[in-house]
BALOBA-1460 file (C-alpha; in Angstrom, 3 decimals):
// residues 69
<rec num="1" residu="x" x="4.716" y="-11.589" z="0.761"/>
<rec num="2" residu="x" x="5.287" y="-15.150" z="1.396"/>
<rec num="3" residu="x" x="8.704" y="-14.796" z="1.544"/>
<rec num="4" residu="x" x="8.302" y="-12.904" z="4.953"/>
<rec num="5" residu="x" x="6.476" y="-14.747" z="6.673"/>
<rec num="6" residu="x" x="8.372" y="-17.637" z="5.961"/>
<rec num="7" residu="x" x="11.914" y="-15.690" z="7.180"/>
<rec num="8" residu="x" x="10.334" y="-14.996" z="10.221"/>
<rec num="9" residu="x" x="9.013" y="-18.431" z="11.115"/>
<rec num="10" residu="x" x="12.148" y="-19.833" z="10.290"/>
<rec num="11" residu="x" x="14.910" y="-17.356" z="11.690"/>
<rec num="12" residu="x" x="12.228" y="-17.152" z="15.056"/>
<rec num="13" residu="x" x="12.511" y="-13.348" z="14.515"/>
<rec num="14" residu="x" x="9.231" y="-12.654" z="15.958"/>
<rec num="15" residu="x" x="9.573" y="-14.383" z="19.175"/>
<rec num="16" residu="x" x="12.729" y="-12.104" z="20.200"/>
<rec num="17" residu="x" x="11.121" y="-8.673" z="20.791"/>
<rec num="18" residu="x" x="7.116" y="-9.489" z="20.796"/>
<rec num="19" residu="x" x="4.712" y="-12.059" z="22.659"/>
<rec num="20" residu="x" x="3.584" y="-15.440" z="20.736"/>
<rec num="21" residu="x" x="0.317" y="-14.482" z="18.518"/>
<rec num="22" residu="x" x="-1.513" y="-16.365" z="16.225"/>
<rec num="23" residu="x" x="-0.293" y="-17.139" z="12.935"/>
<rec num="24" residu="x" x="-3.256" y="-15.655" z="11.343"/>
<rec num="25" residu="x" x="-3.504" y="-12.581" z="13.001"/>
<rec num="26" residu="x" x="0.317" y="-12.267" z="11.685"/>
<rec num="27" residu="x" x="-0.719" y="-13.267" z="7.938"/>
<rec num="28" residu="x" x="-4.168" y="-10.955" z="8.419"/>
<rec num="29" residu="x" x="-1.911" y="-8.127" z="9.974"/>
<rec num="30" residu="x" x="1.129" y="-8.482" z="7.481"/>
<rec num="31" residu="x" x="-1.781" y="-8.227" z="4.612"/>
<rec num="32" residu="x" x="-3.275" y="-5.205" z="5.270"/>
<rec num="33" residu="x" x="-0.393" y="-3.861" z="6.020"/>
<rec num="34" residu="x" x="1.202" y="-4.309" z="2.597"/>
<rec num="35" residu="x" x="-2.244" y="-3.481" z="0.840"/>
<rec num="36" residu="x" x="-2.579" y="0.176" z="3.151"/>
<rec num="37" residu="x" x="1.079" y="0.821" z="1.748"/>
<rec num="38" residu="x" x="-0.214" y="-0.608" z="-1.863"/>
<rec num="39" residu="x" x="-2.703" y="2.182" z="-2.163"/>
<rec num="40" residu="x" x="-1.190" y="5.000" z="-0.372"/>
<rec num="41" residu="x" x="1.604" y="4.359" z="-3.502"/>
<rec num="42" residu="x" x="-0.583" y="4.789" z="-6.214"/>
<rec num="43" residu="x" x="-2.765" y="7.885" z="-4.643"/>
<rec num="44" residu="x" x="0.533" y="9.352" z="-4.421"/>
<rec num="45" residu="x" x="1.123" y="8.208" z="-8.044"/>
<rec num="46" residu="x" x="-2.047" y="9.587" z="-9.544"/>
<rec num="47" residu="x" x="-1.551" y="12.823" z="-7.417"/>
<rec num="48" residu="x" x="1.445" y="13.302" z="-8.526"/>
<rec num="49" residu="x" x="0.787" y="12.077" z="-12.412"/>
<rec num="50" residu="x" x="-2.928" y="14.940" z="-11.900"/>
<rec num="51" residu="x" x="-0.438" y="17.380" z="-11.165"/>
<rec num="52" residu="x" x="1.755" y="17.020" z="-14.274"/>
<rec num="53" residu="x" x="-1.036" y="16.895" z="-16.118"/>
<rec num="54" residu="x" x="-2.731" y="20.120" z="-14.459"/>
<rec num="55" residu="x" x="0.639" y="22.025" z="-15.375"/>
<rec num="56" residu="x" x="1.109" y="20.549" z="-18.937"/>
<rec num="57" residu="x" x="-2.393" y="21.547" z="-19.799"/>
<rec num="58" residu="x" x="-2.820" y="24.240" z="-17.648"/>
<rec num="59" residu="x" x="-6.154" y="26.041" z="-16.715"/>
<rec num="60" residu="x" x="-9.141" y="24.639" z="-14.986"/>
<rec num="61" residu="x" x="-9.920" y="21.167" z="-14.729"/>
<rec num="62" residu="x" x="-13.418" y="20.203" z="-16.601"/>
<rec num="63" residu="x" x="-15.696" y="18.702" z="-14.499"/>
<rec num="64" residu="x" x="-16.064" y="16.077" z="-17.297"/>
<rec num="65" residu="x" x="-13.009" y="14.312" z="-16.556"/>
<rec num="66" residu="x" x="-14.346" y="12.276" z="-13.804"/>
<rec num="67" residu="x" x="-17.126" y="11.243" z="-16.125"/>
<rec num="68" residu="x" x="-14.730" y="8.105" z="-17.310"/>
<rec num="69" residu="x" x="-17.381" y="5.404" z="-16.009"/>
C-alpha cells in the first residue's frame, strides 16, 4: 500500500492526467479503495467455498449453521 503512494509521489504520476488534491484525500481514497476490493475477494471466496460445500454435502442447508457465534 505504501509502496504506491510513494511511486506516485515520486514518478509525479498523478499530476499528468488529474488536478493537484490533497495528500490525504489520496491516502483516505487509495484505502478504501483497497479495503472495498479486500472484501468483495473474500465474499467471493466464501461464496464460492458455500457452494462447494452445498454440492459436497448436498441437500438443504440447516438453519443451524449460522448459529457459529
Amino acid at each position: 500500500f505504501s509502496g504506491i503512494i510513494c511511486s506516485e509521489f515520486n514518478k509525479r504520476t498523478g499530476f499528468i492526467v488529474f488536478p493537484k488534491i490533497n495528500k490525504y484525500k489520496l491516502i483516505i481514497g487509495k484505502y478504501f479503495g483497497n479495503l472495498i476490493l479486500v472484501v468483495f475477494i473474500v465474499a467471493v471466496y466464501y461464496l464460492i467455498l458455500g457452494l462447494f460445500g452445498f454440492l459436497y454435502y448436498g441437500g438443504p442447508i440447516n438453519i443451524r449453521i449460522f448459529y457459529s457465534f
